[in-house]
C-alpha positions, 0 to 999 in steps of 0.5 A, a space after each residue: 500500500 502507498 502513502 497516499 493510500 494510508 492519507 486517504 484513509 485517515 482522512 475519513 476513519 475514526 479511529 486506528 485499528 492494526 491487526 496482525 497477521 494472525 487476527 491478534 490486535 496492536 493493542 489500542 495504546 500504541 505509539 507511532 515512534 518513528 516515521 521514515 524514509 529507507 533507500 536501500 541499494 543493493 546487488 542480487 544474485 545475479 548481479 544486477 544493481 537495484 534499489 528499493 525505497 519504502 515509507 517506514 512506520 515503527 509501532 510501539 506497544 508501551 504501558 502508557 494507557 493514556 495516551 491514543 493515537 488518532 488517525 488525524 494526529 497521525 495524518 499530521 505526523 505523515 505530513 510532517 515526516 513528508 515535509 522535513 524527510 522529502 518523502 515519497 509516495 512509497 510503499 510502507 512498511 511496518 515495524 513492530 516488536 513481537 518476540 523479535 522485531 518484524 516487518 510487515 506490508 500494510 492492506 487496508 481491511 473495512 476501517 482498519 489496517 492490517 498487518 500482512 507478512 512480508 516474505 524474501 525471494 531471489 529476485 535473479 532467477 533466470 540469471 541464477 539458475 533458480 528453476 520456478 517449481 512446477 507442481 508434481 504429478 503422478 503417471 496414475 493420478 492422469 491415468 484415473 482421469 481419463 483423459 484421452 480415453 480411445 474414442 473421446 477424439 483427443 488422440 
């Protein structure tokens, strides 16, 4: 999801809301402690030089329960980050301490956010020998099918 996405959406909601991956809510007391700008430039595997630049929001769980983030109180620290950061219409990513620290896309679900597991990948697989899996299949499993019978004209 794009920045502006997440604007937009705080534009028009009354309260923020992120769940994670397994349906487990952030609690309501959290902070937004870090809003940023990562460029990352890099080399894959195949030796291709790339660069990546995502927006990066850090929530925190504390034990300050009286203090809630509102999406306008939000919308104006994007704003700010905007502004003193430059940033740009990127996509954002989260930040969030579990047992360790993790990272997660953001998806928009009715009037909340949701927190969606991010996974690597080779980036070079035609350039690395890095073969797509293709879906095995048994001789007898096609053979049950019948799928080219001796009449059925597919022969």
């Amino acid at each position: 999801m794009k920045l502006s996405e997440v604007k937009a959406f705080l534009k028009t909601s009354k309260g923020l809301q992120f769940n994670l991956p397994d349906g487990s809510l952030v609690p309501e007391h959290f902070h937004v402690t870090e809003v940023g700008s990562i460029h990352k430039r890099f080399i894959d595997c195949g030796g291709t030089l790339r660069e990546e630049a995502v927006v990066n929001f850090q929530l925190w769980n504390a034990d300050d329960y009286n203090h809630r983030l509102h999406p306008e109180k939000l919308l104006k620290i994007i704003e700010l980050s905007e502004e003193k950061l430059l940033i740009g219409d990127h996509e954002v990513e989260v930040e969030f301490q579990g047992t360790t620290i993790q990272k997660f896309g953001l998806e928009i679900e009715k009037d909340h956010f949701v927190l969606t597991s991010k996974h690597t990948d080779c980036l070079a697989k035609e350039n690395c020998g890095v073969l797509e899996s293709k879906p095995r299949i048994r001789i007898s499993d096609v053979a049950q099918q019948n799928v080219c019978s001796p009449n059925s004209g597919c022969c």
